[in-house]
N, C-alpha and C positions, 0 to 999 in steps of 0.2 A: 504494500500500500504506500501512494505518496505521501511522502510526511510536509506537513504545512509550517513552510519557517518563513521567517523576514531575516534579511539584511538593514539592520540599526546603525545608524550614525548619528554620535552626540557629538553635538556643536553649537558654541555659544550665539545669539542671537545677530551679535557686532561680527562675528569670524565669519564674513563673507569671503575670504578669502579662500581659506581651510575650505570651506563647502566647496569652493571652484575646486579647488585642489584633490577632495573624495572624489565631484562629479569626473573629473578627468581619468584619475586611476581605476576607476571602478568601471564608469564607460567602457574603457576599450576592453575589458572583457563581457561586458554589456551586463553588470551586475544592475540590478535595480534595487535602491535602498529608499528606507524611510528616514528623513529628520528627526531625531529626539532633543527637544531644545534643553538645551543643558541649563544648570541651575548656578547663576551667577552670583557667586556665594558673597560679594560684596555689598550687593542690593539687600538681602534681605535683611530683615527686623531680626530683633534678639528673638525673639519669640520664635522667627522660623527658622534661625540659627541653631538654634538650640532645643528645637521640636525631635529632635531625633540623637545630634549629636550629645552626648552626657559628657559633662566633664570630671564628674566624680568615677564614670568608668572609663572616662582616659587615665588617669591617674594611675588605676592601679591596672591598668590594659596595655599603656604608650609611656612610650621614654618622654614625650613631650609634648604639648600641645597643639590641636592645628588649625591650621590657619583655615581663613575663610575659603580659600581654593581648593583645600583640602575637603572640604567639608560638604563644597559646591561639588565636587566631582562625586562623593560619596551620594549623595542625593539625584544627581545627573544617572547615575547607573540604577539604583534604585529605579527611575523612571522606565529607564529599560526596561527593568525587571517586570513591573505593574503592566505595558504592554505587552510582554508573553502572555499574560492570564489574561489581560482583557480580551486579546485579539485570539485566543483561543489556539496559540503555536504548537505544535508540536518544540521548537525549539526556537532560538533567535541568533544569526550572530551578528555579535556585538562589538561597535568600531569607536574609536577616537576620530577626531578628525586631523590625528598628526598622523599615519600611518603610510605605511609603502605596500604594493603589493608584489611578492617575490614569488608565486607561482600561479597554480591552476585552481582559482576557487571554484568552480564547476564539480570539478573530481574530488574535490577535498568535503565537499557539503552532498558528495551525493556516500564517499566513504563513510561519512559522520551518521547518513542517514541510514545505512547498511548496517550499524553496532546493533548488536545481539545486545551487550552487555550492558549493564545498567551505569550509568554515567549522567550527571548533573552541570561540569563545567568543565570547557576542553580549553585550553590553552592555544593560541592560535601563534602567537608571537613569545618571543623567551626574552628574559634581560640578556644583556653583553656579557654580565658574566653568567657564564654557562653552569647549570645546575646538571648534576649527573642521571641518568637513569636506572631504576632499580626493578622496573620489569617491563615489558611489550611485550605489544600482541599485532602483528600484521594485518591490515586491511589496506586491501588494494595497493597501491603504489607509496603507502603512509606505513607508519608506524605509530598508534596509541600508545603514549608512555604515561608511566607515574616517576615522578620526581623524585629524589632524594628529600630535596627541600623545594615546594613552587616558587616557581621565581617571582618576582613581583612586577610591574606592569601590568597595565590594565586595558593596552591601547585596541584587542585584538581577542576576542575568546566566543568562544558559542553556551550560552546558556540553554538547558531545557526546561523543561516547562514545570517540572518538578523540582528540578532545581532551581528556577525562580520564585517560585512557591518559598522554599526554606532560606532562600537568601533574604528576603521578605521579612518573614517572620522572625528571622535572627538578626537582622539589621533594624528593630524598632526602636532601638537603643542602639546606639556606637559608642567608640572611643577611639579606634585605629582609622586611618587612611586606606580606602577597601582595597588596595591590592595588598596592605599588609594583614587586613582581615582573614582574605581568601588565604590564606598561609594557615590561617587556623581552623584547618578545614574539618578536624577532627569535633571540633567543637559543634558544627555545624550541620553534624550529618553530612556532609557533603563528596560525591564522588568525583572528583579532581585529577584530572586526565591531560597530558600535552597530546599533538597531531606533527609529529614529524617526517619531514620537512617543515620548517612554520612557515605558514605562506603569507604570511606579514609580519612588517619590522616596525618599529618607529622611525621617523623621518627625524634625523638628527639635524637635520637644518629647520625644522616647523617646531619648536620645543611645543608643548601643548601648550594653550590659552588655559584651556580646565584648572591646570597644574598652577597659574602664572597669579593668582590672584592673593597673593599675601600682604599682608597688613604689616607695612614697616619693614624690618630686618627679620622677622618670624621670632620662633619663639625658641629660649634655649632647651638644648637637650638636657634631662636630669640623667647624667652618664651612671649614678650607683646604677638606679630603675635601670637605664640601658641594661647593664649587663646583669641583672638576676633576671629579666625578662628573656634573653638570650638563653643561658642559662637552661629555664625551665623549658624555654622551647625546645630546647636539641634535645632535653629527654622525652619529653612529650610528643615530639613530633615522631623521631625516633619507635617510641613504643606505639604509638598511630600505625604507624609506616608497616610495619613490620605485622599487625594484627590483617590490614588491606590487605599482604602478599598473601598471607595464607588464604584471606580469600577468595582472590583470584586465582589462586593457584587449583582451589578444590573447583571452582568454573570453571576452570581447561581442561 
């Protein structure tokens, strides 16, 4: 059966440029996407600043505070997310509008739409520094991995529809920056998945607008927090990691 997805792109109201720049990359493989108007985290009131993000669970969540762009972007995806369930997706994927595209989204989303396995959020792009892999499973001309550790950016990933659902419900309260959330994927129920080859990167010469909107010089890092939060992640993530192999392992 065909599975019903959207291609999303968030993009701030003013980034008409960034839109010229999606519509051209995507065009010429004649992708067709929806706008999602991203949430310009400097405009809003304290009240909608702080509708969702908590600062009492940043504290004890985040090495430090974040900034309104921070916050603006955490909200902007969340929109995303709201649109899987409204519009009834099978899945969505889901773009920045700093991105590049490095191969075949055609084959990459009909691969995605072939998984047997149960899977909530695929990774489409990786940071620069490269995270290792610690299992795959082949489909098609790809490779499904899981991570060591997920890398962080946000710019490039396909959400489904279930997994919209729990990122939902687990994001009605914040405190981290969502691509450092999605790291805590154990928390969230969440099946977190790469697609390699990634067929999109960030556009190191477009830095995102999303990212760009901070207040002053931003806020300092509390470095103890820093490092007991590390810390408790590499064992946690660690014993996550290792509960997932075993279950994929008794699926193959």
């Amino acid at each position: 059966m065909q599975k019903k997805f959207k291609t999303l792109v968030i993009n701030l109201d003013s980034s008409t440029g960034r839109l010229e720049h999606c519509k051209q990359i995507l065009g010429k493989q004649k992708i067709y996407f929806e706008r999602i108007s991203a949430v310009y985290g400097k405009s809003l009131s304290d009240e909608d600043l702080y509708r969702y993000y908590d600062k009492t669970l940043n504290i004890k969540q985040y090495h430090k505070s974040l900034n309104t762009g921070e916050i603006g972007c955490y909200l902007s995806h969340r929109k995303a997310w709201q649109k899987i369930i409204d519009d009834k997706l099978d899945f969505a994927v889901i773009l920045e509008d700093d991105v590049v595209i490095n191969g075949d989204f055609a084959s990459a989303v009909q691969a995605i739409s072939e998984l047997t396995i149960e899977w909530d959020y695929i990774k489409l792009s990786e940071h620069k520094r490269k995270r290792n892999t610690v299992w795959q499973q082949t489909i098609g001309n790809y490779e499904l991995t899981v991570f060591d550790k997920i890398p962080t950016l946000a710019c490039a990933q396909v959400v489904s529809l279930r997994g919209a659902r729990k990122l939902l419900t687990c994001s009605e309260r914040f405190g981290r920056p969502v691509d450092v959330d999605i790291q805590y994927w154990w928390k969230k129920n969440l099946q977190v998945f790469g697609l390699n080859p990634f067929i999109f990167s960030p556009a190191n010469e477009l830095p995102s607008d999303i990212h760009q909107q901070k207040t002053g010089k931003g806020y300092p890092s509390r470095r103890f927090d820093k490092l007991k939060q590390q810390v408790k992640f590499k064992w946690a993530n660690y014993r996550a990691t290792q509960v997932l192999l075993k279950h994929l392992e008794k699926k193959s």
